[in-house]
Gaussian input, Z-matrix of N, CA and C with variables (Angstrom, degrees):
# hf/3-21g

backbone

0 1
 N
 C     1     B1
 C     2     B2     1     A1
 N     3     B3     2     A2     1     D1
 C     4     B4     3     A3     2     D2
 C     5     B5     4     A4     3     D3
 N     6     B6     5     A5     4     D4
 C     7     B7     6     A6     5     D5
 C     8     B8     7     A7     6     D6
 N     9     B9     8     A8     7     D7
 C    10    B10     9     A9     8     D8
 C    11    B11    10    A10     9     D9
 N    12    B12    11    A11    10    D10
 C    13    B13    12    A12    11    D11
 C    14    B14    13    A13    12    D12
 N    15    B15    14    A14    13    D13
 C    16    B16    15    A15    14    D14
 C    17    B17    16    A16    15    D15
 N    18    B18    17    A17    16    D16
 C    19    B19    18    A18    17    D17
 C    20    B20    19    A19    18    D18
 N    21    B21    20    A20    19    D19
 C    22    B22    21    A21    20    D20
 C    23    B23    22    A22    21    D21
 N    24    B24    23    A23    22    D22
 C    25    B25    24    A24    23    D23
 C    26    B26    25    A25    24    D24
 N    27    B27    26    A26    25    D25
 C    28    B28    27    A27    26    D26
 C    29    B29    28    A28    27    D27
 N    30    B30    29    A29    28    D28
 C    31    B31    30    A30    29    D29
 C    32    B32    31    A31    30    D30
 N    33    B33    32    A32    31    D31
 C    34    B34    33    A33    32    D32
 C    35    B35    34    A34    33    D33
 N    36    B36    35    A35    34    D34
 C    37    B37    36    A36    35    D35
 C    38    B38    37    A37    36    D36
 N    39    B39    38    A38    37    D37
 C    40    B40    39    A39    38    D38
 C    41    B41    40    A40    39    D39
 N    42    B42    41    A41    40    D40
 C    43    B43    42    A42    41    D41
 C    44    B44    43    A43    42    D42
 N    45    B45    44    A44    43    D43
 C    46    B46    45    A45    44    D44
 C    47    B47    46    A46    45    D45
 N    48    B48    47    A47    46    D46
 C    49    B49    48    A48    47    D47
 C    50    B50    49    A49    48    D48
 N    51    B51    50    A50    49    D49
 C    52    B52    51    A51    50    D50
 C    53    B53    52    A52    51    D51
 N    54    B54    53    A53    52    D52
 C    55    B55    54    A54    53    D53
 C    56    B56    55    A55    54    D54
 N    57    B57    56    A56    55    D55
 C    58    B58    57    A57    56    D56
 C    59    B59    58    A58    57    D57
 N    60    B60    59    A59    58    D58
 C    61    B61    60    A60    59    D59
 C    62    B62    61    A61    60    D60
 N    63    B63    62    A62    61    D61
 C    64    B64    63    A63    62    D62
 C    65    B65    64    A64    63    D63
 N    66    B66    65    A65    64    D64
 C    67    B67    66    A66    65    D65
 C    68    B68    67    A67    66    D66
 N    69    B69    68    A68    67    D67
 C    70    B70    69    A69    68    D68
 C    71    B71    70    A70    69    D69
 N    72    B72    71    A71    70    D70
 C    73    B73    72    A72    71    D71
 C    74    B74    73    A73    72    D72
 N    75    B75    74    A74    73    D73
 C    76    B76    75    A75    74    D74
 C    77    B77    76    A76    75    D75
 N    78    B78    77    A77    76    D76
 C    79    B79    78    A78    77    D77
 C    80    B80    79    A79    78    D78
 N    81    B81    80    A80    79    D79
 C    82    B82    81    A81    80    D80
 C    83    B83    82    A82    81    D81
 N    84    B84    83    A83    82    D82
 C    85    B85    84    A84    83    D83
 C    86    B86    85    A85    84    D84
 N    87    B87    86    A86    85    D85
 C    88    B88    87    A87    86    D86
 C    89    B89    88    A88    87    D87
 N    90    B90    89    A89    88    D88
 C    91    B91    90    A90    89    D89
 C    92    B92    91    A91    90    D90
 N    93    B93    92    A92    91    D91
 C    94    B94    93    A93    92    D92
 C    95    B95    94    A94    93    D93
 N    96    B96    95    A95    94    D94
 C    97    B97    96    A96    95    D95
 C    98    B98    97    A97    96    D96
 N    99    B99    98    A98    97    D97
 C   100   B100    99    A99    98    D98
 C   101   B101   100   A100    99    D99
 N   102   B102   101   A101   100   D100
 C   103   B103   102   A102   101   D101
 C   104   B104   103   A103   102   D102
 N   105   B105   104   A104   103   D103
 C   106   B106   105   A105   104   D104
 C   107   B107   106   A106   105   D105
 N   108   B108   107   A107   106   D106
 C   109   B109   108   A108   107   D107
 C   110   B110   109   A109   108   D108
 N   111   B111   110   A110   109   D109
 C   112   B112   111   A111   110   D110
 C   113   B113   112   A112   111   D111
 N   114   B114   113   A113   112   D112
 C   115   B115   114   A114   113   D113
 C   116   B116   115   A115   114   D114
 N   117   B117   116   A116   115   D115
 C   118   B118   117   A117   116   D116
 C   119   B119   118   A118   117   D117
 N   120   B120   119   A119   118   D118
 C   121   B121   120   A120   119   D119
 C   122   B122   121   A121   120   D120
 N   123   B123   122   A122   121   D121
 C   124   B124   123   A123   122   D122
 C   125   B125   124   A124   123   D123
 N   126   B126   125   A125   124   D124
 C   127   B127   126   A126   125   D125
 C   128   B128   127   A127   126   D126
 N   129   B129   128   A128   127   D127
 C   130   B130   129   A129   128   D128
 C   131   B131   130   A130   129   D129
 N   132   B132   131   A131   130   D130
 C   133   B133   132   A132   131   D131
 C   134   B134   133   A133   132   D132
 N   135   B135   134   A134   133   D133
 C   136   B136   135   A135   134   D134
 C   137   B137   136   A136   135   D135
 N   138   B138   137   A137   136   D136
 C   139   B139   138   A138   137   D137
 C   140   B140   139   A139   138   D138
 N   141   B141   140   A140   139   D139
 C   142   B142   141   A141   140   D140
 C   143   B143   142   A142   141   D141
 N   144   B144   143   A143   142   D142
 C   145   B145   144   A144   143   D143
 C   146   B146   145   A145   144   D144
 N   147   B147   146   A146   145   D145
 C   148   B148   147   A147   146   D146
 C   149   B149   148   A148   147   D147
 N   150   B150   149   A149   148   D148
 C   151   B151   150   A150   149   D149
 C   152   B152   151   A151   150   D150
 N   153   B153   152   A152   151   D151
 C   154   B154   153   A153   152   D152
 C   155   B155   154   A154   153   D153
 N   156   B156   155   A155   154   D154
 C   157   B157   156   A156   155   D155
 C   158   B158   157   A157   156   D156
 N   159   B159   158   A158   157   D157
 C   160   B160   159   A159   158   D158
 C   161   B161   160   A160   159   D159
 N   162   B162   161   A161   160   D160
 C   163   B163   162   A162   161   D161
 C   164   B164   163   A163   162   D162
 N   165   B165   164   A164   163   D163
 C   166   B166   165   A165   164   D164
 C   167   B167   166   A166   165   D165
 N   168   B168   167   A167   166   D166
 C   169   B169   168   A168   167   D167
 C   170   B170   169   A169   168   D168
 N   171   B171   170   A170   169   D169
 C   172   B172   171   A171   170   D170
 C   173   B173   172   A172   171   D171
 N   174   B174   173   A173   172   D172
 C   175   B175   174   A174   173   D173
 C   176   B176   175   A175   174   D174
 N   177   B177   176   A176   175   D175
 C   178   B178   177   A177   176   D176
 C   179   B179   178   A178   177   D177
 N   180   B180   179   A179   178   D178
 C   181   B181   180   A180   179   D179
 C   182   B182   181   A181   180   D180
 N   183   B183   182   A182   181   D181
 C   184   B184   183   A183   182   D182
 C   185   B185   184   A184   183   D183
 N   186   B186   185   A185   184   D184
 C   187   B187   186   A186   185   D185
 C   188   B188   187   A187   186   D186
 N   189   B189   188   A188   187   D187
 C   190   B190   189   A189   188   D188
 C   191   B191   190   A190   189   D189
 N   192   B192   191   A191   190   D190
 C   193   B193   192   A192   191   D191
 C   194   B194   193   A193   192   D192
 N   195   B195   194   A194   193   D193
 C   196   B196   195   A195   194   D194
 C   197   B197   196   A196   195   D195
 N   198   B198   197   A197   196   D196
 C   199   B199   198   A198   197   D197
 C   200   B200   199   A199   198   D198
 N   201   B201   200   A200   199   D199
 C   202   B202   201   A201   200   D200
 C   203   B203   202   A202   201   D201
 N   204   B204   203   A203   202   D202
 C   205   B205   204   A204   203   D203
 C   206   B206   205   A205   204   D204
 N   207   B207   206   A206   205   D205
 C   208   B208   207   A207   206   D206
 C   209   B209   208   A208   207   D207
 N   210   B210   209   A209   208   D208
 C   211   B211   210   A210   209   D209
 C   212   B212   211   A211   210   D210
 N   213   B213   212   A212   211   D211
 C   214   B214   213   A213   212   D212
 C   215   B215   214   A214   213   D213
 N   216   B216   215   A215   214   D214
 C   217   B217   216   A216   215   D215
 C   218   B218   217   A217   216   D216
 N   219   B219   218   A218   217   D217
 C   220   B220   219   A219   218   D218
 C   221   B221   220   A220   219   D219
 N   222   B222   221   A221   220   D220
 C   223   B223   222   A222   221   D221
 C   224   B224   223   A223   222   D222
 N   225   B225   224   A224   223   D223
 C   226   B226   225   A225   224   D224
 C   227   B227   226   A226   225   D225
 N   228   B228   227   A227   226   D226
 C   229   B229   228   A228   227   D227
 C   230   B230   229   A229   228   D228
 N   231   B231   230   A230   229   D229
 C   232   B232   231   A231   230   D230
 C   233   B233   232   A232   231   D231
 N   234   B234   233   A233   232   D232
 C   235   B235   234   A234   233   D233
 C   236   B236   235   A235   234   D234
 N   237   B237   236   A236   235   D235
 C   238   B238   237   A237   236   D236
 C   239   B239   238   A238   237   D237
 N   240   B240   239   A239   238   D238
 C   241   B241   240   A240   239   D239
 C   242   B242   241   A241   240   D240
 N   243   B243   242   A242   241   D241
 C   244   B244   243   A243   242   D242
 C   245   B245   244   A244   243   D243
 N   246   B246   245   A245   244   D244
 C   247   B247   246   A246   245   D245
 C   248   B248   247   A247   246   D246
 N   249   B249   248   A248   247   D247
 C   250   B250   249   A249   248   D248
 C   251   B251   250   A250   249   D249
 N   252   B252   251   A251   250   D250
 C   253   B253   252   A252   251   D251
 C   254   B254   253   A253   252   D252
 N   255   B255   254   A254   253   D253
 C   256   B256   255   A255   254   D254
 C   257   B257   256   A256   255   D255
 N   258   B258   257   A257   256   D256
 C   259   B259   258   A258   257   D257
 C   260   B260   259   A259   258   D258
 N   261   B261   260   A260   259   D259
 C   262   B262   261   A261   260   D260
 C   263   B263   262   A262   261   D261
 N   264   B264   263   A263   262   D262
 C   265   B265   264   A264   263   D263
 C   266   B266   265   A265   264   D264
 N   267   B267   266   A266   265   D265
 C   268   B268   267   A267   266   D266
 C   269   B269   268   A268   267   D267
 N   270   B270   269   A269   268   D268
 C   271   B271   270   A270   269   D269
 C   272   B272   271   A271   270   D270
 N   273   B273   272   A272   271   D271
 C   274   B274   273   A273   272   D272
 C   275   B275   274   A274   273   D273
 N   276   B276   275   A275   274   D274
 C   277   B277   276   A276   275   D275
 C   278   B278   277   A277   276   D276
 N   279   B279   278   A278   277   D277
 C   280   B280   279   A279   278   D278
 C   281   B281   280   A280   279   D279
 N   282   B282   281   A281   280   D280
 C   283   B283   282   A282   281   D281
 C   284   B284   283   A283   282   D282
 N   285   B285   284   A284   283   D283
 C   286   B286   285   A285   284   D284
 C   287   B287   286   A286   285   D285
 N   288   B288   287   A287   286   D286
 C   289   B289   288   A288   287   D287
 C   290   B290   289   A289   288   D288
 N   291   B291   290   A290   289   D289
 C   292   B292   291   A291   290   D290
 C   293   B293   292   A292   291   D291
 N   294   B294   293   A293   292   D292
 C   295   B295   294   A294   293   D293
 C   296   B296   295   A295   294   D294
 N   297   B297   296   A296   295   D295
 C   298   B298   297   A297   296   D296
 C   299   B299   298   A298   297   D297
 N   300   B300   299   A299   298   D298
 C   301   B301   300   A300   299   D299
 C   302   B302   301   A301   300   D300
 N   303   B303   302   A302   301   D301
 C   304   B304   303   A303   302   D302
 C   305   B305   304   A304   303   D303
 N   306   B306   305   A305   304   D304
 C   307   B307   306   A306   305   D305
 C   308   B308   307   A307   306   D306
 N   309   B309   308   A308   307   D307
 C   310   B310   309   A309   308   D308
 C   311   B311   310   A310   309   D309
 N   312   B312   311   A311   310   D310
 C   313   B313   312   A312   311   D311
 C   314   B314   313   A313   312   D312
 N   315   B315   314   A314   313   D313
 C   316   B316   315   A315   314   D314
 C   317   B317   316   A316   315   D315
 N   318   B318   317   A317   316   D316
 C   319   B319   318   A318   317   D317
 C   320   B320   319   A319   318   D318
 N   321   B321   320   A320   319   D319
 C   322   B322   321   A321   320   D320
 C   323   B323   322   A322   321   D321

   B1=1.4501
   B2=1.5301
   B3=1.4005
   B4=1.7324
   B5=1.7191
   B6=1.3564
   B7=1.2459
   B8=1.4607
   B9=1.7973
   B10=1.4567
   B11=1.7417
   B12=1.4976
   B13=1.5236
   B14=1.1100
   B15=2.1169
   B16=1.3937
   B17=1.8111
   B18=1.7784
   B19=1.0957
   B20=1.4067
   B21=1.7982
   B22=1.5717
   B23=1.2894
   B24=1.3768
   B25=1.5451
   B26=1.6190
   B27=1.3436
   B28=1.4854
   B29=1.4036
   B30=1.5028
   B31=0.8514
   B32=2.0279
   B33=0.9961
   B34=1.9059
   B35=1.6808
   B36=0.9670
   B37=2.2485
   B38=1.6020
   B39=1.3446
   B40=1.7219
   B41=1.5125
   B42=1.2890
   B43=1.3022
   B44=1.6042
   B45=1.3702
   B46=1.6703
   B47=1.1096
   B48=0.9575
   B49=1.6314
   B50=1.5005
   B51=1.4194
   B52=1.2019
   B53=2.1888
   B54=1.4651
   B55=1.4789
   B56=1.2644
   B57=1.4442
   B58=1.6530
   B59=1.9777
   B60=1.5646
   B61=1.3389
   B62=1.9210
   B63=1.0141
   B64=2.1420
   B65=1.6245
   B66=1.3115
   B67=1.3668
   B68=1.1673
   B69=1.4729
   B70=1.6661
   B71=1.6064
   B72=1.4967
   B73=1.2871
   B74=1.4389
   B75=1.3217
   B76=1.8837
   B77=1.4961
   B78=0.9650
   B79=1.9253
   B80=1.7443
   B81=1.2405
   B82=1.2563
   B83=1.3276
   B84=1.6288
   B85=1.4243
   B86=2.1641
   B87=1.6163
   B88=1.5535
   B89=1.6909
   B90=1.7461
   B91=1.2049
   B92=1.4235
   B93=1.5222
   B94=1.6900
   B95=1.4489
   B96=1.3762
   B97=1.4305
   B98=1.5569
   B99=1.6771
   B100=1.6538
   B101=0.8703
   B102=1.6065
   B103=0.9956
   B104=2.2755
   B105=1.3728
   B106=1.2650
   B107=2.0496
   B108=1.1587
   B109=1.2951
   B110=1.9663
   B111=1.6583
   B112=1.2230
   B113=1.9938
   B114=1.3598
   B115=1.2653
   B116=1.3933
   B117=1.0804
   B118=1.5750
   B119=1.8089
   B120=1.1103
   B121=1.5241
   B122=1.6028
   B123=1.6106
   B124=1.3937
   B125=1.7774
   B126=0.9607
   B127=1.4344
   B128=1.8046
   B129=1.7490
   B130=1.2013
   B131=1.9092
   B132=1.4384
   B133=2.3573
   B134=1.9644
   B135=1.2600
   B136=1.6589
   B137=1.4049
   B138=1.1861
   B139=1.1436
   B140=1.4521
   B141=1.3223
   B142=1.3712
   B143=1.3406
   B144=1.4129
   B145=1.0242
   B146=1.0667
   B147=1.5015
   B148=1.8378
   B149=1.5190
   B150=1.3134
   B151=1.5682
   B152=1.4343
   B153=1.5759
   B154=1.4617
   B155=1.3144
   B156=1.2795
   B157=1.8229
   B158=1.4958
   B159=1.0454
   B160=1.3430
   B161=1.7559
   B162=1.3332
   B163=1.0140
   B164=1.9792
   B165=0.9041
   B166=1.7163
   B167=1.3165
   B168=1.9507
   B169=1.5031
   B170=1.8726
   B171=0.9756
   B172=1.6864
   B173=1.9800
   B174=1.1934
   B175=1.2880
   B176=1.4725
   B177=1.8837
   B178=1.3611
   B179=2.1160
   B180=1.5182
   B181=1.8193
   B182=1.2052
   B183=1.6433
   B184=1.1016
   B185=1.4339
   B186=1.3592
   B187=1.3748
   B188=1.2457
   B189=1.5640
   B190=1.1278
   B191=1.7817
   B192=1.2618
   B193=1.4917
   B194=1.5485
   B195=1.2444
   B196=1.1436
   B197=1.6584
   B198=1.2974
   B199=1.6842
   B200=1.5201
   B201=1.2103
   B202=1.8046
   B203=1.9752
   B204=1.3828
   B205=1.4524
   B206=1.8420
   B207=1.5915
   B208=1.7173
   B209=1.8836
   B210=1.2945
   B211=1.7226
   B212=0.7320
   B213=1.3370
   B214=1.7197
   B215=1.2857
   B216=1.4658
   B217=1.6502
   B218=1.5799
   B219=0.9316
   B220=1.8167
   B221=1.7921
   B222=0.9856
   B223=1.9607
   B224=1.2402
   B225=1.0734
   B226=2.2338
   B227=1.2846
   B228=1.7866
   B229=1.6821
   B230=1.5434
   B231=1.3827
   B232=1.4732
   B233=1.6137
   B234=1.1248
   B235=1.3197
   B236=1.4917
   B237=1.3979
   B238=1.6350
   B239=2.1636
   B240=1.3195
   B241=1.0332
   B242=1.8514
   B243=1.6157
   B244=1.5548
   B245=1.5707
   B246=1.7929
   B247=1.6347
   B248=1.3987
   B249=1.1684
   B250=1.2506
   B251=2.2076
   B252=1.1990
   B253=1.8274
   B254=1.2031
   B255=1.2891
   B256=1.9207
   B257=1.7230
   B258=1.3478
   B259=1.7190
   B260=1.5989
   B261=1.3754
   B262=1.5851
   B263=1.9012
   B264=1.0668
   B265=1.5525
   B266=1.7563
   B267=1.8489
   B268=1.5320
   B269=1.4476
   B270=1.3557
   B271=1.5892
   B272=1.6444
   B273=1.3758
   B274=1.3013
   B275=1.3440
   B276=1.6969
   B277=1.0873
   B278=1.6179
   B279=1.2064
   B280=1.5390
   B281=1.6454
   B282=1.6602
   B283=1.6141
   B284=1.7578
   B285=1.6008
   B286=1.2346
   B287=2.0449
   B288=1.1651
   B289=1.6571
   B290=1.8068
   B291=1.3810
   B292=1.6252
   B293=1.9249
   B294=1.3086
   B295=1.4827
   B296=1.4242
   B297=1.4544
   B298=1.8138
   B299=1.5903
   B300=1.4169
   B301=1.9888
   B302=1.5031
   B303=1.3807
   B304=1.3182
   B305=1.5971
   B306=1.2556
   B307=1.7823
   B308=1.6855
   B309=1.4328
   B310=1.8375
   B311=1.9840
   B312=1.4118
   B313=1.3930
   B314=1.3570
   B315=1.4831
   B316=1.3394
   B317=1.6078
   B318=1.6405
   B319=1.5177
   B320=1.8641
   B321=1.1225
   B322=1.6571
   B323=1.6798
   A1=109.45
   A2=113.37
   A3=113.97
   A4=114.72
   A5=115.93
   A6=74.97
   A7=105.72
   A8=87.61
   A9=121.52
   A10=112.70
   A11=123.45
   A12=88.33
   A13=75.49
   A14=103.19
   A15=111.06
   A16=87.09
   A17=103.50
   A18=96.77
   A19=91.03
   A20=99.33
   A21=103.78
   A22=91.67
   A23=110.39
   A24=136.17
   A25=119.71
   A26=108.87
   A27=108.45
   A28=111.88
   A29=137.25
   A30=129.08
   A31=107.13
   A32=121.19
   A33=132.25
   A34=93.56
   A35=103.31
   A36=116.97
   A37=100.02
   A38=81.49
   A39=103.57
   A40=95.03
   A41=113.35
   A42=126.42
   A43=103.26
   A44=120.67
   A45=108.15
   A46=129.71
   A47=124.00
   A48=128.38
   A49=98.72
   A50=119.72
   A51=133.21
   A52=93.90
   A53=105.98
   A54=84.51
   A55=134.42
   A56=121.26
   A57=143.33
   A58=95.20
   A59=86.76
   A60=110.88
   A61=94.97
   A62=105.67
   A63=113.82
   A64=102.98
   A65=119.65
   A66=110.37
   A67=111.49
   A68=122.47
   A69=145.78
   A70=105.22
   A71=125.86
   A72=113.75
   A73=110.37
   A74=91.72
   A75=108.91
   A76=98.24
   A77=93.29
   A78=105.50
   A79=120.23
   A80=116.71
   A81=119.08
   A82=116.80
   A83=126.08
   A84=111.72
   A85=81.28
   A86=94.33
   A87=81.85
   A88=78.27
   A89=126.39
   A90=147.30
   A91=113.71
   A92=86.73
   A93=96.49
   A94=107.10
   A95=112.96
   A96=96.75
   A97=115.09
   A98=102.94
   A99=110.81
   A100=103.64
   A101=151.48
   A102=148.85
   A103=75.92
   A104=106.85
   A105=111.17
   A106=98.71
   A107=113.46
   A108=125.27
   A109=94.94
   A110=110.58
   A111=138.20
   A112=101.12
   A113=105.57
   A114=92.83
   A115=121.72
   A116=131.25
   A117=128.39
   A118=102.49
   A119=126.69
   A120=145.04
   A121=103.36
   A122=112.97
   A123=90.74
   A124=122.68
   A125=126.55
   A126=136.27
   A127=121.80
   A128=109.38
   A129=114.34
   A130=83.42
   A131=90.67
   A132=79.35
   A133=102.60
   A134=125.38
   A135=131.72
   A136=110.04
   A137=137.31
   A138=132.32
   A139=94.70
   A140=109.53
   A141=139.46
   A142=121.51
   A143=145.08
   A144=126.18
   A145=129.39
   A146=115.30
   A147=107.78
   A148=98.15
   A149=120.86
   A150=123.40
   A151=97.74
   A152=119.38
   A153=126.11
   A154=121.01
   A155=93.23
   A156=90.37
   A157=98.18
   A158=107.49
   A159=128.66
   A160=132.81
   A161=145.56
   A162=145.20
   A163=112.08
   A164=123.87
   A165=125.91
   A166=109.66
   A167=111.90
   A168=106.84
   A169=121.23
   A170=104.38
   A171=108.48
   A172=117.89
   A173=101.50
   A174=110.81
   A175=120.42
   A176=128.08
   A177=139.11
   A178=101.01
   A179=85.75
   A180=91.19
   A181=113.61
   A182=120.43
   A183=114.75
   A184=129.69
   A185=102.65
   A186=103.85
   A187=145.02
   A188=120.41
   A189=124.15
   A190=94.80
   A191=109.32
   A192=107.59
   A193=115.12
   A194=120.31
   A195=124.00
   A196=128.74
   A197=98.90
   A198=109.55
   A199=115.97
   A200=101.51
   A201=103.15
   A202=102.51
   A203=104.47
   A204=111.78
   A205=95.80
   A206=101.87
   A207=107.39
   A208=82.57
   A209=127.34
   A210=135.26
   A211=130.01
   A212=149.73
   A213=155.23
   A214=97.76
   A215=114.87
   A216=121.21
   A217=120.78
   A218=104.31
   A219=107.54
   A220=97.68
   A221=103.13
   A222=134.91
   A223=124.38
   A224=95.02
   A225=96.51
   A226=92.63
   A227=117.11
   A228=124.55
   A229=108.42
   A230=96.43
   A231=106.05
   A232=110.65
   A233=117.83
   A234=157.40
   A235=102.79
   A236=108.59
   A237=127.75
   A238=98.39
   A239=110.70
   A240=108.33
   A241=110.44
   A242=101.66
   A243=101.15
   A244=104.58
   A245=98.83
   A246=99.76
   A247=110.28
   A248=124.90
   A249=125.79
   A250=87.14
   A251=104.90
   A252=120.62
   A253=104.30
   A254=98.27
   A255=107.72
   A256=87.59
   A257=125.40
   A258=112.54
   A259=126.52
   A260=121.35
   A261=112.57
   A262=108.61
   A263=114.38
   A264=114.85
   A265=96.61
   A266=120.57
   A267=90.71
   A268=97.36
   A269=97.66
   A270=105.08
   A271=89.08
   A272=126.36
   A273=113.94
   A274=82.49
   A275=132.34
   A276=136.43
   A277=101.00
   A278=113.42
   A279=115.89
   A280=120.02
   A281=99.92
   A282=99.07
   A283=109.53
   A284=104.92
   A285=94.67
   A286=122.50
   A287=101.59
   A288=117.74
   A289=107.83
   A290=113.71
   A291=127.46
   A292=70.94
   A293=103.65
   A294=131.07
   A295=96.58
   A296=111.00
   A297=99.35
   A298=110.73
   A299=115.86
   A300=137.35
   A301=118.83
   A302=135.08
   A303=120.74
   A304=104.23
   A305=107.32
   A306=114.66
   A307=114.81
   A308=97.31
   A309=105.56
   A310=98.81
   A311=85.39
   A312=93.06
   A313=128.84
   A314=108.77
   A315=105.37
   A316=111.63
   A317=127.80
   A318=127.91
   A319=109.00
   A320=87.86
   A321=102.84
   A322=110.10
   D1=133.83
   D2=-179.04
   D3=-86.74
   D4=126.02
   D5=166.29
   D6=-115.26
   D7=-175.99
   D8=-160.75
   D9=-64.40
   D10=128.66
   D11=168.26
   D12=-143.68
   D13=169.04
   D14=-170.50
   D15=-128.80
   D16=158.50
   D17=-177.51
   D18=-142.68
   D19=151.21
   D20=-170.11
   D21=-156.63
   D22=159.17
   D23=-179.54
   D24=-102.12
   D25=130.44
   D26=-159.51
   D27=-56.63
   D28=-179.16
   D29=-150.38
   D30=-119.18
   D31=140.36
   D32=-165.02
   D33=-14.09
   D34=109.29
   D35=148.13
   D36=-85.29
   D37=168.47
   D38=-179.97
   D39=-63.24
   D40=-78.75
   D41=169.61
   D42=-6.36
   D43=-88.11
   D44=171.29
   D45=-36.88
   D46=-27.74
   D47=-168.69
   D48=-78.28
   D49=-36.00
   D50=-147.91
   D51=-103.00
   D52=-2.15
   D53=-164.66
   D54=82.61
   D55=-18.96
   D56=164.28
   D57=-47.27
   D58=138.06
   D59=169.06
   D60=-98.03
   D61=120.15
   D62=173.40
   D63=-86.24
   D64=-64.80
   D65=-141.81
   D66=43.86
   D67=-131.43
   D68=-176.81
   D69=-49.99
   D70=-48.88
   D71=-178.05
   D72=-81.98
   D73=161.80
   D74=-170.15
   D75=-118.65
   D76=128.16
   D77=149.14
   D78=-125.70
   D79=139.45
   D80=-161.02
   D81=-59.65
   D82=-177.22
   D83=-154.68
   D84=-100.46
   D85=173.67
   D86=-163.24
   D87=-92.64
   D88=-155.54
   D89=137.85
   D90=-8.56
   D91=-67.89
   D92=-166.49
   D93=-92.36
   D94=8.56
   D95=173.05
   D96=-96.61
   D97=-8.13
   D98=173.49
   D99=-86.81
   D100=-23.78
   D101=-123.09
   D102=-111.13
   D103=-63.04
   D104=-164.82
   D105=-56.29
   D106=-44.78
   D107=175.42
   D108=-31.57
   D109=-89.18
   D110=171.37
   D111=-19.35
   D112=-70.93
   D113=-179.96
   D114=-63.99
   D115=-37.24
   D116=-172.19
   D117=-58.59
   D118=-51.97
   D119=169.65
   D120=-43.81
   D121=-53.89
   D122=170.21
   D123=-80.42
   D124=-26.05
   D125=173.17
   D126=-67.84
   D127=3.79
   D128=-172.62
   D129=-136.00
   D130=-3.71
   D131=-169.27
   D132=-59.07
   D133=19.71
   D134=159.24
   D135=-91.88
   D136=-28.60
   D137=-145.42
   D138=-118.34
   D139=130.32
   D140=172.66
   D141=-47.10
   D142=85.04
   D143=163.72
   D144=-94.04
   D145=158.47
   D146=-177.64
   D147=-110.43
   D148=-26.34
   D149=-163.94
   D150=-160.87
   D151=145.18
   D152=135.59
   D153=-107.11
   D154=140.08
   D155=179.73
   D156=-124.03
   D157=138.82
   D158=175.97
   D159=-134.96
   D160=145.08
   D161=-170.01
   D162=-55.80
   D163=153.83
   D164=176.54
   D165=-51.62
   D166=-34.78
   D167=-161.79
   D168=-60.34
   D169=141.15
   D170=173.84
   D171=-31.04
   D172=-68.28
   D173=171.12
   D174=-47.48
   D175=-47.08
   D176=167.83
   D177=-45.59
   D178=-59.89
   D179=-171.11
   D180=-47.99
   D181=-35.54
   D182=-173.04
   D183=-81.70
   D184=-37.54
   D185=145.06
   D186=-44.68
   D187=-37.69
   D188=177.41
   D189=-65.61
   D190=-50.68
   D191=-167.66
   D192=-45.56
   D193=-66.71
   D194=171.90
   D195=-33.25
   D196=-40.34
   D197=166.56
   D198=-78.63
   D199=-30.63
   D200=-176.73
   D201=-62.65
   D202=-25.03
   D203=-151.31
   D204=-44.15
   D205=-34.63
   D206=-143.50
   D207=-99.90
   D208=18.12
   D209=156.37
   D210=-105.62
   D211=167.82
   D212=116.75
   D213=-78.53
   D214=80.62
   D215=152.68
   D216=-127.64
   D217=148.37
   D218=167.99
   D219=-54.33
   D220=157.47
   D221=160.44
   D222=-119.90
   D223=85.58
   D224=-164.35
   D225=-106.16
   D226=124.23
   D227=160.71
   D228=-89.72
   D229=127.33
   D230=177.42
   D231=-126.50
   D232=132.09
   D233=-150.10
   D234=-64.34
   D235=-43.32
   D236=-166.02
   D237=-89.34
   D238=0.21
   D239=176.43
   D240=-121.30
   D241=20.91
   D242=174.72
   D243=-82.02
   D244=175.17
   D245=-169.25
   D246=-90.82
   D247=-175.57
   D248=-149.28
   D249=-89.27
   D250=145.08
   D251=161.73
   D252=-70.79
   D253=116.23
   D254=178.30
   D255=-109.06
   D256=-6.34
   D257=-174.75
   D258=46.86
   D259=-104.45
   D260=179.30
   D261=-82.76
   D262=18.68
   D263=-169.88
   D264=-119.68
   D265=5.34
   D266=-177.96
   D267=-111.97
   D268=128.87
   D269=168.10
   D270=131.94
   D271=6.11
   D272=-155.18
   D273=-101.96
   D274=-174.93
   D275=161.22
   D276=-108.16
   D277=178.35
   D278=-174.50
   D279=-76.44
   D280=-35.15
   D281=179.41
   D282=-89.19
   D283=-12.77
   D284=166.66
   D285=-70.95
   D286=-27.66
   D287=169.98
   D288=-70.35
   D289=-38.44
   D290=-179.80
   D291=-40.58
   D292=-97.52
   D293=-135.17
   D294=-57.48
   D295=-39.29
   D296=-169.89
   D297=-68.13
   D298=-63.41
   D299=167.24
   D300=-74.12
   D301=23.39
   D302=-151.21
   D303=-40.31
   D304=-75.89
   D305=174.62
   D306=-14.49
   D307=-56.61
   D308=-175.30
   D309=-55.14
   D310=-56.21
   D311=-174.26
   D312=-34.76
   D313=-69.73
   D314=-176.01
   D315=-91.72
   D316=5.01
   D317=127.81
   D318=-24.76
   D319=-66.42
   D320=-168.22
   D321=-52.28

């Protein structure tokens, strides 16, 4: 028997709001990114979970948390589910990378 898993993306950081590339750094989730957190948790409170697993970062955890609220499941961060290392590109915005790397950029 397979089971089922669902996969979802944490919910608006500043950083997003803002156009910021994160990778490795975190910025917290904004208003509306708890708010989307909060709803997804109630719109899945049918569905069975046994576990969430989620990445180490602050923003991932918190998300998971917020959705776990409407479970009795574990919240396990696993390492192999962090975001990709952007290095000198996190924190940057996108047109600030346009103008500094164009080439890298639209490589990327």
């Amino acid at each position: 028997m397979k089971t089922p898993r669902s996969i979802t993306r944490h919910g608006e950081t500043q950083w997003n709001s803002e156009r910021r590339l994160q990778g490795w750094q975190d910025s917290p989730l904004t208003a509306l990114g708890v708010c989307q957190a909060q709803w997804l948790g109630e719109a899945l409170r049918e569905v069975a979970f046994t576990a969430i697993y989620t990445s180490p970062s602050q923003r991932t955890r918190t998300t998971a948390e917020l959705i776990g609220a409407h479970h009795a499941c574990d919240i396990l961060p696993q390492d192999a589910l962090r975001d990709l290392y952007m290095g000198d590109w996190e924190g940057k915005t996108r047109e600030e990378l346009q103008q500094r790397e164009p080439e890298a950029f639209t490589a990327f």
